[in-house]
One Martini backbone bead per residue (centre of mass of N, CA, C, O) as a GRO file, in nm:
protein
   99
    1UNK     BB    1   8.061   0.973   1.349
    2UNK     BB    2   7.875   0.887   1.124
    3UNK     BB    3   8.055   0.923   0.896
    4UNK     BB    4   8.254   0.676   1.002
    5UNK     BB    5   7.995   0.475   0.986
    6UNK     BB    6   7.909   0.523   0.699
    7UNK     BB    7   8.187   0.400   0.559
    8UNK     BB    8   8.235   0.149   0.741
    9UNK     BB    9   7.985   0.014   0.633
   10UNK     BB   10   8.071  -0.001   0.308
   11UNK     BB   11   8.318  -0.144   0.388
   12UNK     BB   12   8.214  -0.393   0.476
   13UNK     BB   13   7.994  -0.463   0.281
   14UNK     BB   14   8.235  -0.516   0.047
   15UNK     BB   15   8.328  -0.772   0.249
   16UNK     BB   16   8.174  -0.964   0.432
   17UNK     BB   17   8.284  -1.197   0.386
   18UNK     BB   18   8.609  -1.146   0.445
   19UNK     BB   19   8.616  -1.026   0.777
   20UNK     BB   20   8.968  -1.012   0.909
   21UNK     BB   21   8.909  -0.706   1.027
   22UNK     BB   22   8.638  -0.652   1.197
   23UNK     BB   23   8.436  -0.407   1.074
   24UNK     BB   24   8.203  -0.508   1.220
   25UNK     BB   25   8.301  -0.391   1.527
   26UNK     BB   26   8.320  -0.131   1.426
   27UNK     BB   27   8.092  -0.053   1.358
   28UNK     BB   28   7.950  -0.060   1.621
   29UNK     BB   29   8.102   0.143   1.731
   30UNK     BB   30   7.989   0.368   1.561
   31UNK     BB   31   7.671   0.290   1.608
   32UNK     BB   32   7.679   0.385   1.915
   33UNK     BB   33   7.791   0.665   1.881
   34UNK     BB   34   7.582   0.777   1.741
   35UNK     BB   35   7.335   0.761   1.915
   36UNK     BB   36   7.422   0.876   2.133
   37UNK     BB   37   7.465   1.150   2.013
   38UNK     BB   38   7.229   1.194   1.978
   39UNK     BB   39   7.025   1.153   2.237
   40UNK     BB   40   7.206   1.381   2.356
   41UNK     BB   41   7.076   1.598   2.175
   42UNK     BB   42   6.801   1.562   2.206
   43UNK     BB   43   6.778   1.591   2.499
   44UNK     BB   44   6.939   1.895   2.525
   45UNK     BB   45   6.691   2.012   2.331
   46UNK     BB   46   6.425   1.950   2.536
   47UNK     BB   47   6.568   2.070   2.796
   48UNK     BB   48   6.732   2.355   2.668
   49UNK     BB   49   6.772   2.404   2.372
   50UNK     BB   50   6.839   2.546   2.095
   51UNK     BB   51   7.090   2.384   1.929
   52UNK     BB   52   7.145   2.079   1.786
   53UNK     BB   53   7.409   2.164   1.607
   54UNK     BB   54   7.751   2.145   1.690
   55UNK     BB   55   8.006   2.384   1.558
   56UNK     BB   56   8.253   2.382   1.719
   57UNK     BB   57   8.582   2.311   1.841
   58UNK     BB   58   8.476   2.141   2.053
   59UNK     BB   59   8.307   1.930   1.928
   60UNK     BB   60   8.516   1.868   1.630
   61UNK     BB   61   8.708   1.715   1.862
   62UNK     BB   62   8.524   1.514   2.011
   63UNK     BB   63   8.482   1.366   1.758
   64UNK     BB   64   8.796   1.304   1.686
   65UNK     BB   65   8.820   1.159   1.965
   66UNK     BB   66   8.625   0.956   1.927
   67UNK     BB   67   8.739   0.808   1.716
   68UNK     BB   68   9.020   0.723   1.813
   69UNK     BB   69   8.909   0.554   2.023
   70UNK     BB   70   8.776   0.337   1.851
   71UNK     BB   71   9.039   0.253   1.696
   72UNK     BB   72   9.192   0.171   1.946
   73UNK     BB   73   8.983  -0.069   2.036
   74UNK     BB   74   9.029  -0.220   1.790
   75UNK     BB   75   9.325  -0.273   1.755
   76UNK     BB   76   9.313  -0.431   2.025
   77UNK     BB   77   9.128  -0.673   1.931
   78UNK     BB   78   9.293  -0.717   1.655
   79UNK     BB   79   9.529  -0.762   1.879
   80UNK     BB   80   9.394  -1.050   1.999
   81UNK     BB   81   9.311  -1.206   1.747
   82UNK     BB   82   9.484  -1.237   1.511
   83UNK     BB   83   9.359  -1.314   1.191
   84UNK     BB   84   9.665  -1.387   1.050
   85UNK     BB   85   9.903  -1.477   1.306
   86UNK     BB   86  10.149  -1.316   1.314
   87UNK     BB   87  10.220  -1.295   1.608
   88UNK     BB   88  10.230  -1.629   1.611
   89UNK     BB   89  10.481  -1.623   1.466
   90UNK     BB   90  10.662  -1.471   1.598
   91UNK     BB   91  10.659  -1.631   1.850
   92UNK     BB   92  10.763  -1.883   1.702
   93UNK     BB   93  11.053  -1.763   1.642
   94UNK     BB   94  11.132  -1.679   1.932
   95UNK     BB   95  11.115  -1.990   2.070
   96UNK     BB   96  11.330  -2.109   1.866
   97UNK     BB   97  11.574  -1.893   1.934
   98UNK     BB   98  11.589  -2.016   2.263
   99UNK     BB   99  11.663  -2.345   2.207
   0.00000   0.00000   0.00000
């Protein structure tokens, strides 16, 4: 997930003045998650010990899991933003064809 968040945020800093597809909110999404899990392993590591970073296939996926869900967030959002108007042509074409 960390990994996730620092490519996204690279990728929106060479790009910040033309924000047009929303990577300022990926990257919210992924360094919140980012967080999260950080606090969620400090929290298990000093209440129950053991092993800080957990590398099983079962971490893995759901890593894996997690980046998928923030993507599929994001392209949510960005299809109700409609940055480029695409949908609204759209509409508007199949409106005039109604006509």
């Amino acid at each position: 997930m960390a990994f996730a968040a620092i490519i996204t945020t690279a990728i929106w800093y060479s790009k910040a003045e033309n924000d047009k597809y929303m990577l300022k909110f990926l990257c919210l999404i992924f360094w919140g998650a980012t967080i999260m899990v950080f606090i969620d392993r400090v929290i298990g590591f000093l209440m129950e010990g053991g092993e800080f970073l957990e590398l099983t296939a079962d971490a893995v996926v759901l890593g894996f899991v997690m980046v998928i869900a923030a993507l599929m967030l994001w392209e949510i959002v960005l299809l109700l933003k409609d940055p480029r108007g695409v949908l609204r042509k759209l509409r508007k074409t199949a409106n005039m064809g109604n006509v």
